[in-house]
C-alpha positions as a Python dict, from the first residue, in 0.01 Angstrom:
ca = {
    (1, 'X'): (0, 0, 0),
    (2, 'X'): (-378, -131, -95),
    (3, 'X'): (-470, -69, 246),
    (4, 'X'): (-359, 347, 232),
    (5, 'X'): (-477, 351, -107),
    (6, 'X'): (-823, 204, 46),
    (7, 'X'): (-803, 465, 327),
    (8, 'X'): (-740, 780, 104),
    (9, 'X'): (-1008, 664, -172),
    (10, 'X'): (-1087, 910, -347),
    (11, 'X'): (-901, 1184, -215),
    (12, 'X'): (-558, 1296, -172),
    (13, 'X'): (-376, 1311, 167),
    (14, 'X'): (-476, 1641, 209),
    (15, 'X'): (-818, 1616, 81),
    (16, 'X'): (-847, 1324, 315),
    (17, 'X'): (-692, 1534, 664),
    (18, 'X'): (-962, 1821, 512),
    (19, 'X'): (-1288, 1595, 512),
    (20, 'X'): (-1216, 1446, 848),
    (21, 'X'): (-1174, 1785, 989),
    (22, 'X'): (-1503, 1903, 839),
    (23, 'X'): (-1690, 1558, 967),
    (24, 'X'): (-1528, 1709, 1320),
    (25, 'X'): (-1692, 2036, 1287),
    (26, 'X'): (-2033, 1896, 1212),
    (27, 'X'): (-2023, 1686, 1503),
    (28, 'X'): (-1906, 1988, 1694),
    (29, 'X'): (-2179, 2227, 1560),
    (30, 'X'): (-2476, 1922, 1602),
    (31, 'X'): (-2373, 1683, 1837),
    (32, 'X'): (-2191, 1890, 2135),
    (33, 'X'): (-2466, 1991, 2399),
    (34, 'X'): (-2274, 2212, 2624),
    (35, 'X'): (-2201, 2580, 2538),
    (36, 'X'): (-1825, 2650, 2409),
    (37, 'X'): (-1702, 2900, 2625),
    (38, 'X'): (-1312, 3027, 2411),
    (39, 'X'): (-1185, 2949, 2127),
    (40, 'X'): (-920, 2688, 2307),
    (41, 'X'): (-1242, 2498, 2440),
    (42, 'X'): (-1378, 2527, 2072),
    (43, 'X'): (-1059, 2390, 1932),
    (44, 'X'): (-994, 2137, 2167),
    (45, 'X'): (-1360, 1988, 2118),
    (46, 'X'): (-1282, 2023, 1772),
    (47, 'X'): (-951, 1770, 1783),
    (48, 'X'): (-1179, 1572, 2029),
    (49, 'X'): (-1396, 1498, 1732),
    (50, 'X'): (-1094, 1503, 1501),
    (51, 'X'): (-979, 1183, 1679),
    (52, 'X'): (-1336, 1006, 1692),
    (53, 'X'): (-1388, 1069, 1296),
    (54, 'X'): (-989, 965, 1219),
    (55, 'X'): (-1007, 653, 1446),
    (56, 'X'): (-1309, 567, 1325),
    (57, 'X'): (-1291, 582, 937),
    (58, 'X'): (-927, 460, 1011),
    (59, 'X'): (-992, 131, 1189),
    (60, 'X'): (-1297, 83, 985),
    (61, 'X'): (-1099, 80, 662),
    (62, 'X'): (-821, -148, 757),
    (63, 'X'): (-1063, -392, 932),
    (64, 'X'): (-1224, -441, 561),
    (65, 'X'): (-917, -448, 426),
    (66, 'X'): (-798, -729, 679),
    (67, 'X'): (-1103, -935, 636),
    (68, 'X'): (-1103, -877, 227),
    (69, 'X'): (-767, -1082, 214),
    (70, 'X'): (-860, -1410, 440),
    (71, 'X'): (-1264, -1420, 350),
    (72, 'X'): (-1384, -1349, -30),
    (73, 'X'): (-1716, -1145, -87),
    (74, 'X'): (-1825, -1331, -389),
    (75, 'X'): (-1730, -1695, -216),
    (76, 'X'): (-1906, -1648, 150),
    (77, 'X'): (-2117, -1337, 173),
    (78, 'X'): (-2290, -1419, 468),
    (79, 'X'): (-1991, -1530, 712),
    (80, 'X'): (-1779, -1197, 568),
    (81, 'X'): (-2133, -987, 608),
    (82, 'X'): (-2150, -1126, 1001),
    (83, 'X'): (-1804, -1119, 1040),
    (84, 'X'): (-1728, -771, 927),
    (85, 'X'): (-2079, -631, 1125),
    (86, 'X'): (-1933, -774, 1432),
    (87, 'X'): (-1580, -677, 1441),
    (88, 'X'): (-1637, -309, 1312),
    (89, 'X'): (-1886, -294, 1630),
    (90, 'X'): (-1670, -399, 1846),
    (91, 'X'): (-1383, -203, 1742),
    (92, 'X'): (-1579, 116, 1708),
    (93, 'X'): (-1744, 137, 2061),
    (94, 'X'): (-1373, 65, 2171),
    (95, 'X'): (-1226, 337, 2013),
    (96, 'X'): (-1475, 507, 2071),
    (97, 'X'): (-1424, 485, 2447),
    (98, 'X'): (-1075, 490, 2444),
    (99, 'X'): (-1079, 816, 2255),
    (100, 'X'): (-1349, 950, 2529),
    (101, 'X'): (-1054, 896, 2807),
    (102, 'X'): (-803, 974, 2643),
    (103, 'X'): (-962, 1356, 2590),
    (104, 'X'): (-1110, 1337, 2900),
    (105, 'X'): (-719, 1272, 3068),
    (106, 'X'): (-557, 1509, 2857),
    (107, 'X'): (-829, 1826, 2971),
    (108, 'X'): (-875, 1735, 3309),
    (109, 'X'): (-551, 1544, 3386),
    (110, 'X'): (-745, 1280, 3568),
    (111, 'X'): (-973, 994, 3453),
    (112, 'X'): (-1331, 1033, 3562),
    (113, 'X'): (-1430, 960, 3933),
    (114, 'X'): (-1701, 696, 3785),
    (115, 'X'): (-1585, 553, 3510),
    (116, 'X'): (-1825, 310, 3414),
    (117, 'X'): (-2096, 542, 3502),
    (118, 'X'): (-1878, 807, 3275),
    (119, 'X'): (-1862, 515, 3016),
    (120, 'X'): (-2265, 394, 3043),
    (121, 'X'): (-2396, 754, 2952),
    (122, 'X'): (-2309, 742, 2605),
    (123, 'X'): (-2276, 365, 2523),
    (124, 'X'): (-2598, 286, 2383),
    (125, 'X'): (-2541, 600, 2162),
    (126, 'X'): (-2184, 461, 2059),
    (127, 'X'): (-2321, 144, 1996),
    (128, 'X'): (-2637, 258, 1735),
    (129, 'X'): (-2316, 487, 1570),
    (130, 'X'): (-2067, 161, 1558),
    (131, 'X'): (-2336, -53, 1455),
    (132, 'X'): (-2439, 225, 1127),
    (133, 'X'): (-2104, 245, 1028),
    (134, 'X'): (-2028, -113, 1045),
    (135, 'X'): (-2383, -129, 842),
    (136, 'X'): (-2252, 148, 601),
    (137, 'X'): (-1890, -33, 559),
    (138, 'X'): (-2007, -391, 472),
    (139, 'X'): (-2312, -232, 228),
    (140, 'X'): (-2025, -61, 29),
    (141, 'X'): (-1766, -358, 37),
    (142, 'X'): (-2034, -609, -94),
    (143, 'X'): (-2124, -369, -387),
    (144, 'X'): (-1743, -344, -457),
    (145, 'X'): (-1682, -713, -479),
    (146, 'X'): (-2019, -784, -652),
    (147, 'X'): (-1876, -513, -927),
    (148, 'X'): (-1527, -657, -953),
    (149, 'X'): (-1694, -952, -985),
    (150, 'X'): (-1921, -834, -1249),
    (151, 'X'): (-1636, -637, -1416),
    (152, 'X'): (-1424, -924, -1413),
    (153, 'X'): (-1654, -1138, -1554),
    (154, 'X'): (-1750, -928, -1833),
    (155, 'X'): (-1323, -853, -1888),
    (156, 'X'): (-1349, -1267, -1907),
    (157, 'X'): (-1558, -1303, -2155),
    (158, 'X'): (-1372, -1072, -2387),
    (159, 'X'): (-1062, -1176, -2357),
    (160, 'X'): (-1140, -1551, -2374),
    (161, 'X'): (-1292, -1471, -2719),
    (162, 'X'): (-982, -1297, -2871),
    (163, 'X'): (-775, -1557, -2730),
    (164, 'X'): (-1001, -1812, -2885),
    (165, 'X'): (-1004, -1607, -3227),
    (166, 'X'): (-641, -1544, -3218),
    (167, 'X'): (-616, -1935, -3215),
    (168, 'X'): (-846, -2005, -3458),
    (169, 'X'): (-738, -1747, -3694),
    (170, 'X'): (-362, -1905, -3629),
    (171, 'X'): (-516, -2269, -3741),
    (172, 'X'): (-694, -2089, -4043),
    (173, 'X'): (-424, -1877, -4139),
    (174, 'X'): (-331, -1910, -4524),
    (175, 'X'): (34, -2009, -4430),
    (176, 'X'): (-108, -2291, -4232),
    (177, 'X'): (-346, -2423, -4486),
    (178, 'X'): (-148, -2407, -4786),
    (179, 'X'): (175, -2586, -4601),
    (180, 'X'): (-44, -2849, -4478),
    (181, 'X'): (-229, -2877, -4830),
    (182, 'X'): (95, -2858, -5013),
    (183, 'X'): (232, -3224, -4797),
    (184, 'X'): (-123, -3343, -4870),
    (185, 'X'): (-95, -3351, -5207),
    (186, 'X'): (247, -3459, -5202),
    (187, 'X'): (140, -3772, -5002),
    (188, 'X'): (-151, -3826, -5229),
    (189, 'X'): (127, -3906, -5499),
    (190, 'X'): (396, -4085, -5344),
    (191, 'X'): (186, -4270, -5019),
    (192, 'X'): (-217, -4296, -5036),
    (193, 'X'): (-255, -4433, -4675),
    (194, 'X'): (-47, -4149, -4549),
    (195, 'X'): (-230, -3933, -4704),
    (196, 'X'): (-532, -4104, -4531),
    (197, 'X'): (-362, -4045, -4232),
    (198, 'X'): (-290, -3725, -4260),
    (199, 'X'): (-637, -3628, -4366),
    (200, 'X'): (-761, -3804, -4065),
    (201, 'X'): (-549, -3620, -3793),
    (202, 'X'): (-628, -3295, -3987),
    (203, 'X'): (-941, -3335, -3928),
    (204, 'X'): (-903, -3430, -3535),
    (205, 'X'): (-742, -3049, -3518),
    (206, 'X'): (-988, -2859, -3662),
    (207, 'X'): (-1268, -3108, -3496),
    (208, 'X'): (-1070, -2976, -3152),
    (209, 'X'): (-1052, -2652, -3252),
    (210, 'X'): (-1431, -2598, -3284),
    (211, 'X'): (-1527, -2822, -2996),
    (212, 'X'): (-1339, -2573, -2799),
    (213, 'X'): (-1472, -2258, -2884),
    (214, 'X'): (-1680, -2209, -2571),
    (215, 'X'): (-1477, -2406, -2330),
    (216, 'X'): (-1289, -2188, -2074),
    (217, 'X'): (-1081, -2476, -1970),
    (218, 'X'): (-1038, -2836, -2107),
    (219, 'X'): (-905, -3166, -1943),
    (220, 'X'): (-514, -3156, -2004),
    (221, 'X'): (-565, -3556, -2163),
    (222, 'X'): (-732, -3368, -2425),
    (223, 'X'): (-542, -3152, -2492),
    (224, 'X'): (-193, -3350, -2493),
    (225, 'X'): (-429, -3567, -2757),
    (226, 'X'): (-527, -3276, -2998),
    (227, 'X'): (-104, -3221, -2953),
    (228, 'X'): (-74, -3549, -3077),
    (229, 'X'): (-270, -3478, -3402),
    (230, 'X'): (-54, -3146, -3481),
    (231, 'X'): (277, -3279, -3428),
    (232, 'X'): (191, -3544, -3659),
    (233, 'X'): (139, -3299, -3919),
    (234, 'X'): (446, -3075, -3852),
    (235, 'X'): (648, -3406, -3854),
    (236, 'X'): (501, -3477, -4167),
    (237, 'X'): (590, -3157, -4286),
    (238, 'X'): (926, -3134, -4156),
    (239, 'X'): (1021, -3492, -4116),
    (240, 'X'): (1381, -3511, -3910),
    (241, 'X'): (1422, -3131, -3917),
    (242, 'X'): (1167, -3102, -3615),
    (243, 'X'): (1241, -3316, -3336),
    (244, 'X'): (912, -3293, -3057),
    (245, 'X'): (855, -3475, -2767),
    (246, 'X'): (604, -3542, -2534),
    (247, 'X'): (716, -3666, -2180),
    (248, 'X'): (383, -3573, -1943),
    (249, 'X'): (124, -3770, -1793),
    (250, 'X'): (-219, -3587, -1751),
    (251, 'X'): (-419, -3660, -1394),
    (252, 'X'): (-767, -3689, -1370),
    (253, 'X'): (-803, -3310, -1258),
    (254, 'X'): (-582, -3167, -1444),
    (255, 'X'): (-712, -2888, -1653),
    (256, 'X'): (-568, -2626, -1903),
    (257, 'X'): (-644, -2315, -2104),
    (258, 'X'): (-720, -2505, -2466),
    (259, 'X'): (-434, -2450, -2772),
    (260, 'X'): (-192, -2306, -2514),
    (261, 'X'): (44, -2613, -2601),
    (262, 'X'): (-33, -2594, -2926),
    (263, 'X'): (59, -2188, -2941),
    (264, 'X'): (359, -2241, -2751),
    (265, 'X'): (507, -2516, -3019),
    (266, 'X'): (362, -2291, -3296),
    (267, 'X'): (608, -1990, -3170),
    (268, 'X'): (889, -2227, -3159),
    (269, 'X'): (837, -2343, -3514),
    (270, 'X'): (745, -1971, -3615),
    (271, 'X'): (1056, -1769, -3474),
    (272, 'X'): (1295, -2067, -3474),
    (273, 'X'): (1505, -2213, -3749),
    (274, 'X'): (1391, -2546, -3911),
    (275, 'X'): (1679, -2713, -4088),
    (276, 'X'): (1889, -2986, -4129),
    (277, 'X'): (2162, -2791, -4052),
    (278, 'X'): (1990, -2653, -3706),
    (279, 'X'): (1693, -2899, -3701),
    (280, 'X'): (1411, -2733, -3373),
    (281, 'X'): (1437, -2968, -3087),
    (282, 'X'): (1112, -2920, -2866),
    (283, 'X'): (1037, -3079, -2510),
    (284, 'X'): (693, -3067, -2365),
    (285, 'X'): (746, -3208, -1967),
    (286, 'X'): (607, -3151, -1615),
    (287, 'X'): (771, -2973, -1355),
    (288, 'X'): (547, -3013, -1022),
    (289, 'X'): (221, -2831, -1123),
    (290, 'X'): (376, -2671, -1424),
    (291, 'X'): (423, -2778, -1781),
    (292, 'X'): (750, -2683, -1951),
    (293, 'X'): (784, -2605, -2370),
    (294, 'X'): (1117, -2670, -2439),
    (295, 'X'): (1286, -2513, -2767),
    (296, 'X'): (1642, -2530, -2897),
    (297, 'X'): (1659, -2168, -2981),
    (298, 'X'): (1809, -2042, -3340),
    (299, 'X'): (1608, -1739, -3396),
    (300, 'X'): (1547, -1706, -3787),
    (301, 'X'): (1709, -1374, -3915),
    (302, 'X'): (1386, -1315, -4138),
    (303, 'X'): (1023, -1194, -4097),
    (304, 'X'): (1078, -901, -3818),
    (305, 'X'): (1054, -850, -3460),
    (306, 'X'): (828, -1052, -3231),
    (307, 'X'): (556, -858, -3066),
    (308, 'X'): (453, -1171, -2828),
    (309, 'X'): (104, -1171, -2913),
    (310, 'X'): (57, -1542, -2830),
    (311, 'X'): (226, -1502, -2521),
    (312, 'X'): (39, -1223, -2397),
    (313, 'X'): (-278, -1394, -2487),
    (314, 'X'): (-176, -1675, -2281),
    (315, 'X'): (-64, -1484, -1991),
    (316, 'X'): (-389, -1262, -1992),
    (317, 'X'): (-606, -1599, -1988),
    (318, 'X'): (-469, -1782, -1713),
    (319, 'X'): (-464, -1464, -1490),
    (320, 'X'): (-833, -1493, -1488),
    (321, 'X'): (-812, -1889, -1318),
    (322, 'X'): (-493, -1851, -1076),
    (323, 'X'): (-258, -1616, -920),
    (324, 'X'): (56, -1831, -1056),
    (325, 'X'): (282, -1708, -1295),
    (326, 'X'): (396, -1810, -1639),
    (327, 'X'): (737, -1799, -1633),
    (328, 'X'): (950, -1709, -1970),
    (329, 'X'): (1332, -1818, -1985),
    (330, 'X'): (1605, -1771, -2201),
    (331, 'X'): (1906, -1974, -2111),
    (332, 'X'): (2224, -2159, -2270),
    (333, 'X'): (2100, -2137, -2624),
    (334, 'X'): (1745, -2286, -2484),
    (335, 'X'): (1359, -2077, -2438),
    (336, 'X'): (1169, -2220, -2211),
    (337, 'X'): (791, -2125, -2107),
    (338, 'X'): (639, -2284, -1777),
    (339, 'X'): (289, -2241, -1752),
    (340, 'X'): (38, -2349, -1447),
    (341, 'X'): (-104, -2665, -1450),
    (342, 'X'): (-475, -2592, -1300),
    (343, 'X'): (-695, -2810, -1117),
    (344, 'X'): (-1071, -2864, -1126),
    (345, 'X'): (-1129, -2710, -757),
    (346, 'X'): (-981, -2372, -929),
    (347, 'X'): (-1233, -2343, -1152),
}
């Protein structure tokens, strides 16, 4: 499907059969020497060209489109530049040919008495033609990929700062801050070094949260550490009623879109009941090269319908560092969210 949509761009089917017949008329009106004798002889030499302009914008197309999927521009411009010169010159001058005897056959109902001599007349002219439209082809595909690049780059930027503002504004929110304030001065009552505690691993979040404003990705160890510091404080906050564990082992390499953990958990605790009477069990493992979140699910019958903002967010940010999926599953009273563990060569 990319590769017709590639071949029709911009026009319709029938804009596209229209512009390839009027490229055949031009090179009938400027490029055919002899005199046209009938209109049969004028329509066959038109079809003649027909076939040279289709074969040629044709194999031209799906040649880029070929060597778009196995070499990137942006990664190896000068091997995909060489590459794509060379093979749209080679398959030009032999379609070009083979179109040349194929006419030639189907007029005279015999291939030409010399037909390397037939073939030598016009090659060096088929060869300057091949070698301008291979020229023409690989000019246009680098300025495509340099503006997807650009494009995407630019798309980057703006998403990775309303996913980092949706974050922070979730750690800043009012509910957040007054729940957390409201165990803090509980604790400063009934156990000071708690409290000290609790102050201190307060103040590792928010110290993560700004260290990470302008970080695309972050080591997974750091962030399974800055999980550490807010499941202290939702334990603190909901002591038995929240059960959360951590069973994962970060590798050297291993990198992650910062406060996706942390949003997934937060989503759990948000739509989910928290009670002793259906206390929120939440797993945090690895599968492979995916991380699984874990939730017992008990969807709270208060405070309207999900919109899946946080989710979104997170799908829309690791779409910009891999082609994997983040999977979403409901099953057997259990939601589950696998997301892509990434690796430093990614980046």
């Amino acid at each position: 499907m990319n590769f017709i949509k590639d071949l029709l761009k911009p026009f319709s089917i029938i804009q596209f059969i229209l512009t390839n017949i009027g490229f055949s008329l031009v090179v009938v009106v400027f490029f055919i020497n002899r005199p046209i004798q009938s209109l049969p002889d004028f329509l066959f030499n038109v079809l003649w060209s027909f076939m040279i302009v289709f074969t040629q914008w044709t194999g031209s197309v799906l040649i880029n489109h070929l060597l778009d999927k196995k070499i990137k521009w942006i990664e190896k411009p000068v091997q995909r530049s060489v590459l794509g010169i060379i093979s749209l010159v080679f398959y030009s001058v032999i379609a070009f040919m083979l179109v040349k005897y194929l006419m030639y056959f189907l007029k005279y109902h015999s291939l030409p008495d010399e037909g390397w001599d037939f073939a030598a007349r016009s090659s060096f002219f088929t060869f300057m033609i091949s070698f301008n439209i291979s020229l023409i082809f690989t000019a246009i595909g680098f300025f495509k990929a340099w503006k997807k690049a650009v494009v995407k780059a630019e798309n980057l930027k703006v998403e990775m700062m309303a996913y980092k503002y949706e974050s922070l504004r979730n750690q800043l929110n009012p509910h957040f801050l007054f729940n957390s304030f409201n165990v803090l001065s509980d604790l400063v009552y009934a156990d000071q070094a708690m409290a000290v505690k609790f102050i201190n691993q307060l103040s590792d979040l928010f110290r993560y949260v700004l260290d990470c404003r302008d970080k695309e990705l972050v080591p997974l160890s750091e962030e399974l550490e800055f999980m550490r510091s807010y499941i202290y404080l939702l334990k603190t906050r909901f002591e038995d009623k929240l059960d959360i564990k951590i069973d994962l082992l970060a590798e050297a390499d291993d990198l992650i879109v910062p406060m996706t953990l942390q949003l997934l958990v937060e989503n759990a605790v948000k739509h989910n009941e928290v009670s002793e009477a259906f206390p929120l069990h939440v797993r945090i493992c690895r599968d492979g090269n995916y991380i699984e979140v874990l939730n017992s699910l008990k969807v709270k019958k208060v405070g309207g319908d999900s919109k899946n903002t946080g989710l979104k967010n997170i799908v829309q940010q690791f779409g910009f560092f891999t082609d994997k999926q983040i999977d979403v599953l409901e099953s057997d009273g259990k939601f589950i969210v696998r997301v892509p563990i990434l690796k430093s060569a990614e980046k």
